[in-house]
C-alpha positions in Angstrom: -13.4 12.2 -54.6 -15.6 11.3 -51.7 -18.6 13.6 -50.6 -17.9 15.5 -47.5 -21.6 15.5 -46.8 -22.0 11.9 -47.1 -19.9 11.8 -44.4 -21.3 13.8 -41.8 -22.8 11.8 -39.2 -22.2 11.1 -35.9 -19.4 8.1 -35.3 -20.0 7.3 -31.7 -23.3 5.8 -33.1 -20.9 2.6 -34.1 -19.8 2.5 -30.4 -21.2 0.6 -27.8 -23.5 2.7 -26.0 -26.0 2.3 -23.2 -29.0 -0.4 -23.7 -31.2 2.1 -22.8 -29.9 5.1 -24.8 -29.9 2.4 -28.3 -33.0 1.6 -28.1 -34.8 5.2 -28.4 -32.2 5.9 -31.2 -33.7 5.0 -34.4 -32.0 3.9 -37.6 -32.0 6.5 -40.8 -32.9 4.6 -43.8 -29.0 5.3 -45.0 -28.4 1.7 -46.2 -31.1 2.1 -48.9 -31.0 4.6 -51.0 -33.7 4.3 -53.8 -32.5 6.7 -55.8 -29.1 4.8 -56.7 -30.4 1.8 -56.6 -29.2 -0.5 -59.5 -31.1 -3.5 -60.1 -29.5 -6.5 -61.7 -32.1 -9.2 -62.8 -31.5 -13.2 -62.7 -34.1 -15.6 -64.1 -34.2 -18.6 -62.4 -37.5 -20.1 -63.6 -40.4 -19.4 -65.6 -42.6 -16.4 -63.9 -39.7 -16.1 -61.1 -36.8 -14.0 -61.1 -34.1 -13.0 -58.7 -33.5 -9.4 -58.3 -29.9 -8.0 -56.7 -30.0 -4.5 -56.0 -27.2 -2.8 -55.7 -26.6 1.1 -53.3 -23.0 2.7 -53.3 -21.4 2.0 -50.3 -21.1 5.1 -47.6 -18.9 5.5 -44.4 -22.5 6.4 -42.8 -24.3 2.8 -43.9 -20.9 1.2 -42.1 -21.3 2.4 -39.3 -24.8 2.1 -38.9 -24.4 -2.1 -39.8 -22.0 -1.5 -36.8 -24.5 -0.1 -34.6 -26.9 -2.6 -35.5 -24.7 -5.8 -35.1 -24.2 -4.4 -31.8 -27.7 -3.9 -30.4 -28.3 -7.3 -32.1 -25.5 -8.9 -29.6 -26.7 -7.7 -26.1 -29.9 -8.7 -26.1 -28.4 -12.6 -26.7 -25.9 -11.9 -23.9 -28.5 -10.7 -21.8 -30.5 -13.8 -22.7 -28.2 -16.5 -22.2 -28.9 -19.4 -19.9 -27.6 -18.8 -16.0 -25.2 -21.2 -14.2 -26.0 -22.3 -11.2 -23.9 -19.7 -9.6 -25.2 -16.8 -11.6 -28.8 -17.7 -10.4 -28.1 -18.2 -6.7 -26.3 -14.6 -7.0 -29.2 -12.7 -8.6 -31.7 -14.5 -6.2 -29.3 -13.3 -3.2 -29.0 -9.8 -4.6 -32.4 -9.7 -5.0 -33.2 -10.6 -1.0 -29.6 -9.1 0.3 -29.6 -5.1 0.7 -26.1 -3.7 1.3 -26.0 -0.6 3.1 -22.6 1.5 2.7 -22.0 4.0 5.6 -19.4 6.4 5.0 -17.5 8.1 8.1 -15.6 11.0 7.4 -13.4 12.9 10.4 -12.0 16.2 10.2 -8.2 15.9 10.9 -7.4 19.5 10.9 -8.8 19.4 14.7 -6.6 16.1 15.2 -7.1 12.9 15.6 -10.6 12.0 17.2 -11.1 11.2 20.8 -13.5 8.4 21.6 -15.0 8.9 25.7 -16.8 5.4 27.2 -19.3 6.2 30.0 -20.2 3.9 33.0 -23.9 3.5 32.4 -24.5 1.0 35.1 -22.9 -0.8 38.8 -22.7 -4.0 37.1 -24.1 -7.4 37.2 -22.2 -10.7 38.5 -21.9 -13.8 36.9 -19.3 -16.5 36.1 -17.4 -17.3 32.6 -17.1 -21.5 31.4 -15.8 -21.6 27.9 -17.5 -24.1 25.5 -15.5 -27.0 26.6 -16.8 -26.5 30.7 -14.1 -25.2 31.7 -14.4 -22.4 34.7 -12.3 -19.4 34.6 -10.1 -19.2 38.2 -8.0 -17.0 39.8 -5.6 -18.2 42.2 -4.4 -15.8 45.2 -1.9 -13.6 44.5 -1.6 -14.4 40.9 -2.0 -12.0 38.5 -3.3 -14.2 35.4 -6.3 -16.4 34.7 -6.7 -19.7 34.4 -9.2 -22.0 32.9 -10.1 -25.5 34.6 -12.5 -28.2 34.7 -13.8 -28.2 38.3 -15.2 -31.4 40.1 -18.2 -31.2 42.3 -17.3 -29.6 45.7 -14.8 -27.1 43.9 -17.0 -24.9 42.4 -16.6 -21.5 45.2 -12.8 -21.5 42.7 -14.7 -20.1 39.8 -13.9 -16.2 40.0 -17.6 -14.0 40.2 -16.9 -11.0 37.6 -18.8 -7.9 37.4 -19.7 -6.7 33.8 -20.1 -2.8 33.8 -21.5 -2.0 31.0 -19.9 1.5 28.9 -21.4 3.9 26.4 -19.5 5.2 23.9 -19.8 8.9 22.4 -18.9 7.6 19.1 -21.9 5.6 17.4 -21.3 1.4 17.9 -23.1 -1.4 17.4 -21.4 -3.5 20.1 -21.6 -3.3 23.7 -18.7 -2.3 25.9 -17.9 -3.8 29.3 -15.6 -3.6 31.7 -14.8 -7.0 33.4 -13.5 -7.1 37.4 -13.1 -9.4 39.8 -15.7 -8.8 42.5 -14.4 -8.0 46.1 -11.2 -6.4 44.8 -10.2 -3.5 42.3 -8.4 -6.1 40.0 -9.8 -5.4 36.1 -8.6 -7.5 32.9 -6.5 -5.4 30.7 -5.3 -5.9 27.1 -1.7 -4.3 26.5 0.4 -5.4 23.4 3.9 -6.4 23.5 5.9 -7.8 21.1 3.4 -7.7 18.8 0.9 -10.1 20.5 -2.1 -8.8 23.0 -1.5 -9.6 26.2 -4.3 -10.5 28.8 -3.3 -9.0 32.6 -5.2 -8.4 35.6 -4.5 -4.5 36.6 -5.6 -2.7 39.8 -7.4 0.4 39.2 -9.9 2.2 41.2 -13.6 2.4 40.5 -13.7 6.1 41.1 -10.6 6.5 37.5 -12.5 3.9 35.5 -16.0 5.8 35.3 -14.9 8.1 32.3 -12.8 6.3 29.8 -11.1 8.0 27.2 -9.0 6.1 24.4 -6.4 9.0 24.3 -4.9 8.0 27.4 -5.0 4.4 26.7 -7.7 3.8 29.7 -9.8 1.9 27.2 -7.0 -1.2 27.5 -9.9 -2.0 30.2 -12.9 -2.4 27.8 -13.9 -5.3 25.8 -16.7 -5.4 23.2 -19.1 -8.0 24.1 -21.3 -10.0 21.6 -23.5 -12.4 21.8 -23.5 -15.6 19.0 -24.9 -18.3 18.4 -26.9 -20.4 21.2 -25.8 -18.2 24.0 -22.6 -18.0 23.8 -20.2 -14.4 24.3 -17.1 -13.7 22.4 -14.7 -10.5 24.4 -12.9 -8.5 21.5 -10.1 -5.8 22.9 -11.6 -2.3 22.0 -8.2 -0.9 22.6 -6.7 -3.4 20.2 -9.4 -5.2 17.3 -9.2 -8.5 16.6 -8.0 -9.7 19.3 -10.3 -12.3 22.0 -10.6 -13.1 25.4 -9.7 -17.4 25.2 -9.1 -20.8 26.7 -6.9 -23.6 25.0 -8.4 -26.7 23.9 -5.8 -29.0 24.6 -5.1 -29.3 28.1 -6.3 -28.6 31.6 -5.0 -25.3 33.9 -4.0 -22.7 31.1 -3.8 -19.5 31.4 -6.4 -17.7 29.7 -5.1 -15.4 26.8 -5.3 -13.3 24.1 -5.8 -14.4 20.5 -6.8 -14.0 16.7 -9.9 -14.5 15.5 -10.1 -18.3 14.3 -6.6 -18.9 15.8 -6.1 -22.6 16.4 -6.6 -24.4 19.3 -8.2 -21.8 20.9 -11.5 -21.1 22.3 -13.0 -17.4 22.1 -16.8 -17.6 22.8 -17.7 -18.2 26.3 -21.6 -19.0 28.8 -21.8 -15.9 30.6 -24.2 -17.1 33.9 -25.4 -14.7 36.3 -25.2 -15.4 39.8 -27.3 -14.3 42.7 
């Protein structure tokens, strides 16, 4: 019969186990028992012999051969030469801090309202996409269009005021209102059909200084960013992902809605303030 007591030792010692928590564990000498050891003698030459000892086999010397092949493989796995890849990643980890913000809203109180405040009168300027084309508006026409103007033509590009909002809910990106100067006419986004559509909609100064998103006022605001050389991209607040564009192809379209990356489009526009 086996010996209970030879026995008694602690299995999850054979599992893998943290680097860290292996190496302060230290081996019991349980593989070499010198009392039972039996020693079996070969002579192989004249003044040298080959001894083979012998130690009965427990369940404890198993599992600690287990434990050792074990701490013997992770440092080789750990060592192993890096791929190309594998280095560029650790050298980008290494320079590259990710920050993980966590927003959490309490939906017992309902869903929560988001309020833009006008934080300025405006400033003029004039929107050409990256192709040169001017943004027009033609009288009595309720949708923009984008054109390549000759010299002399230039008093067709439409003068926009930017109004700049403040939200009460914390955002990187900068809201603004765009209007036509001269008029109360403001671009909209409204979705129908599932597709943003881009309108011009009167509205009077006096409703559009407090927006609220819960009574779908903030169909007037666009986020504005600025990327690469000077150049400004107009993303719907009321509906993500979707950009203030031209088309690439041809002369006197109307300017639209799109995806981000959608093809043949153009999203980032030269913003030029006039005097």
């Amino acid at each position: 019969m086996c010996d209970i007591k030879a026995m008694s030792f602690e299995l999850s010692q054979a599992l893998d186990s943290p680097l860290e928590l292996e190496e302060t564990r230290e081996f019991e000498p349980c593989c070499l028992n010198m009392t039972d050891v039996q020693d079996e003698v070969f002579r192989l030459d004249e003044g040298l012999d080959l001894v083979v000892s012998h130690d009965p086999k427990t369940m404890q010397c198993v599992a600690t051969l287990l434990l050792a092949v074990n701490r013997m493989k992770k440092p080789l796995t750990r060592c192993r030469k890096l791929s190309d890849d594998e280095l560029c990643s650790v050298i980008m980890d290494s320079l590259i801090e990710e920050t993980i913000v966590k927003t959490t809203e309490d939906f017992s109180l309902g869903a929560k309202k988001k309020t833009f405040l006008r934080v300025n009168s405006g400033n003029i300027c004039t929107l050409h996409d990256t192709d040169q084309k001017a943004i027009v508006h033609g009288s009595g026409e309720i949708k923009l269009q984008a054109i390549t103007l000759k010299g002399g033509n230039c008093e067709r590009t439409v003068n926009f005021k930017l109004a700049r909002y403040m939200s009460t809910c914390d955002t990187q990106c900068q809201c603004v209102l765009l209007s036509i100067t001269n008029n109360n006419l403001h671009l909209s986004c409204v979705m129908k059909d599932g597709k943003a559509v881009l309108n011009l909609e009167e509205c009077s100064e006096e409703t559009l200084k407090n927006i609220s998103d819960d009574e779908n006022m903030d169909r007037f605001l666009f986020y504005k960013r600025v990327t690469g050389v000077s150049l400004t991209t107009f993303e719907s607040v009321r509906f993500p992902g979707w950009f203030i564009s031209t088309s690439n192809d041809s002369e006197q379209q109307p300017v639209e809605m799109c995806v981000a990356d959608a093809a043949r489009r153009v999203t980032s526009f030269k913003v030029n303030a006039t005097n």
